[in-house]
C-alpha positions as CSV (number, residue, x, y, z in Angstrom):
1,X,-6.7,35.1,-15.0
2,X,-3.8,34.8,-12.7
3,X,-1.2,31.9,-14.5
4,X,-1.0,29.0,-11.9
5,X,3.0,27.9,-11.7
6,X,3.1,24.3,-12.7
7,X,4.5,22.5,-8.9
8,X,6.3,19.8,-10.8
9,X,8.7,22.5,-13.0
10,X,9.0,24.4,-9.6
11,X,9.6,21.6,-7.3
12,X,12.7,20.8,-10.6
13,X,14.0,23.7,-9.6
14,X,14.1,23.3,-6.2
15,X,15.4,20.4,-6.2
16,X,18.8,21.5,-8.8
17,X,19.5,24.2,-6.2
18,X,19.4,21.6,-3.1
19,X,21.2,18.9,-5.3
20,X,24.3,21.5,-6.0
21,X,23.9,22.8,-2.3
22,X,25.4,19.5,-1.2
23,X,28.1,19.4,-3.6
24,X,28.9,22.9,-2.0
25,X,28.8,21.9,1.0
26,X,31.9,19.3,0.1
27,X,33.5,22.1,-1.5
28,X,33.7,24.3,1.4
29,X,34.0,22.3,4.0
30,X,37.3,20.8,2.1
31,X,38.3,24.5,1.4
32,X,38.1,25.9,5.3
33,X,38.4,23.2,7.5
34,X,40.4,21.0,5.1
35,X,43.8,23.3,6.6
36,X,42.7,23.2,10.0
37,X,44.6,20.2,12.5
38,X,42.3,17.7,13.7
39,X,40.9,18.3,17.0
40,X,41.2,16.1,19.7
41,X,39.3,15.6,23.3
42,X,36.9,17.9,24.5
43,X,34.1,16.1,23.3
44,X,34.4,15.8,19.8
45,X,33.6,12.2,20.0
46,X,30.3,12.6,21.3
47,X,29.6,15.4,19.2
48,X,30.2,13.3,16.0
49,X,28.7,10.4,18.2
50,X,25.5,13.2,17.8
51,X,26.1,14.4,14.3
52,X,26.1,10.7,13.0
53,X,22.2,9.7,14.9
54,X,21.1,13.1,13.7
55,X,22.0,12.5,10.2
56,X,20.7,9.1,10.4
57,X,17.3,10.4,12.0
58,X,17.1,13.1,9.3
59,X,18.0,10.4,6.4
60,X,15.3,8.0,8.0
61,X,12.5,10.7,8.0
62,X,13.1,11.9,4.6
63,X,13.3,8.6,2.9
64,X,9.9,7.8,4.4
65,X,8.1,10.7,5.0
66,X,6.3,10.8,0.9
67,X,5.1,7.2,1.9
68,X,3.2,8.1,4.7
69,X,1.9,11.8,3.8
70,X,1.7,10.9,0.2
71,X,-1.1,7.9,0.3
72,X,-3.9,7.8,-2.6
73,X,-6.2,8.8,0.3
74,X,-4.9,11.6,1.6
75,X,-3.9,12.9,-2.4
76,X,-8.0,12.0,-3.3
77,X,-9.0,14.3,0.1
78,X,-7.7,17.5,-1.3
79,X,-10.5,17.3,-3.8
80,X,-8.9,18.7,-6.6
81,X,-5.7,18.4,-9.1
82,X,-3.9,21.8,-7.7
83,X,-4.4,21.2,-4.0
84,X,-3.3,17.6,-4.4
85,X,-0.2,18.7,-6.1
86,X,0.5,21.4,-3.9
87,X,0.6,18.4,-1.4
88,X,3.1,16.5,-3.0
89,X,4.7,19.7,-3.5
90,X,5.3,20.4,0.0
91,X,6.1,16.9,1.1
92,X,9.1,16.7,-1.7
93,X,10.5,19.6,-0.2
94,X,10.3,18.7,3.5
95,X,11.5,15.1,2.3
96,X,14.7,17.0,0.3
97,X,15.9,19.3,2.9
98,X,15.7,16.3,5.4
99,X,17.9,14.6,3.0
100,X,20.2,17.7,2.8
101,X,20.7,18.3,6.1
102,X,22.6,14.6,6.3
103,X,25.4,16.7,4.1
104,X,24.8,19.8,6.5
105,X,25.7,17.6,9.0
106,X,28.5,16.1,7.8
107,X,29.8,19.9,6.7
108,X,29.5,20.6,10.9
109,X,31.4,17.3,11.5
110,X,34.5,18.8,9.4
111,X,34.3,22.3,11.0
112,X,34.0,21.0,14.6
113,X,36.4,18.2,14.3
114,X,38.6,19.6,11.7
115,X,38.2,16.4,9.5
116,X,37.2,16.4,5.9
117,X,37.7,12.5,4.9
118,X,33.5,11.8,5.7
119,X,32.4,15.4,4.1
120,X,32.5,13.5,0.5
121,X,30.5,10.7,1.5
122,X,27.9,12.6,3.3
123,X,27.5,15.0,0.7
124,X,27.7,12.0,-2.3
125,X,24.9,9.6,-0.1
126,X,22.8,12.7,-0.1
127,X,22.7,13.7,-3.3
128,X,22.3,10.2,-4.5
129,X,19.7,9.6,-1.8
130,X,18.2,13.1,-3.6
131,X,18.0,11.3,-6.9
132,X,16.2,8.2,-5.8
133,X,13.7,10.5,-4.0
134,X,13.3,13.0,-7.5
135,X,12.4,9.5,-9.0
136,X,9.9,9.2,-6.2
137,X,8.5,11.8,-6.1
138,X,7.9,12.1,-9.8
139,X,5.7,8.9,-9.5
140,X,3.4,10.9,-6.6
141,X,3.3,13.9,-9.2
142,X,2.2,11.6,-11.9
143,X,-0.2,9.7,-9.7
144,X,-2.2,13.0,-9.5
145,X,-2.3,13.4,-12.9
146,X,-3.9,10.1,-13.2
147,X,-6.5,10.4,-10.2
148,X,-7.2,14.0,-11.6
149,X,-7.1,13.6,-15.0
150,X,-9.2,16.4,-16.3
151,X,-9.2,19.7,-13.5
152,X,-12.4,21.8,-14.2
């Protein structure tokens, strides 16, 4: 019988590799554009004007997406322990690389504009903002586990 990987270990590992992604992220972006001179004009205003809304959109959405996909009815309608947990699963995920994309951001903020003083904070608020959703989502996890308790 084929061995069913166990989604909260996986979605652990998932999450360590997009955690130290956005510590990266800082890295690099001090590293390359950290010897670059800032640029000036040309738009760069409004393209960190855009960076900053898209980061906050993308912050927004996956702070509150587990809340709304994640309800006890829509966890009770898969019908089953594995399907349920594949859905929190998935939403932790989605939520994560929302959440990552606010240090992504803030990496194509110092390569387009040539400053590095925000990449630390962008990259710290989403890993931070990572751990408080790990926390979260390890409450959906065990809320299958308690409205599944016995998978047959």
């Amino acid at each position: 019988m084929k061995q069913i990987p166990n989604p909260r270990k996986t979605f652990g590992v998932i999450f360590i590799a997009m955690f130290l992604s956005c510590a990266l992220y800082a890295f690099l972006g001090n590293v390359i554009a950290g010897h670059r001179v800032p640029a000036e004009g040309n738009g760069v205003e409004t393209i960190k004007l855009i960076f900053s809304i898209a980061a906050a959109g993308a912050f927004l959405f996956g702070l509150q997406w587990p809340r709304f996909a994640l309800t006890e009815e829509k966890l009770r309608s898969k019908g089953n322990r594995a399907e349920a947990m594949k859905l929190v699963q998935k939403t932790a995920i989605n939520s994560l690389a929302c959440i990552e994309s606010v240090a992504i951001f803030g990496l194509m903020w110092s390569f387009i504009a040539s400053e590095v003083k925000q990449l630390p904070y962008s990259s710290g608020f989403a890993m931070l903002t990572m751990l408080y959703l790990r926390m979260q989502i390890n409450g959906y996890f065990d809320k299958v586990e308690s409205l599944f308790p016995m998978d047959k």
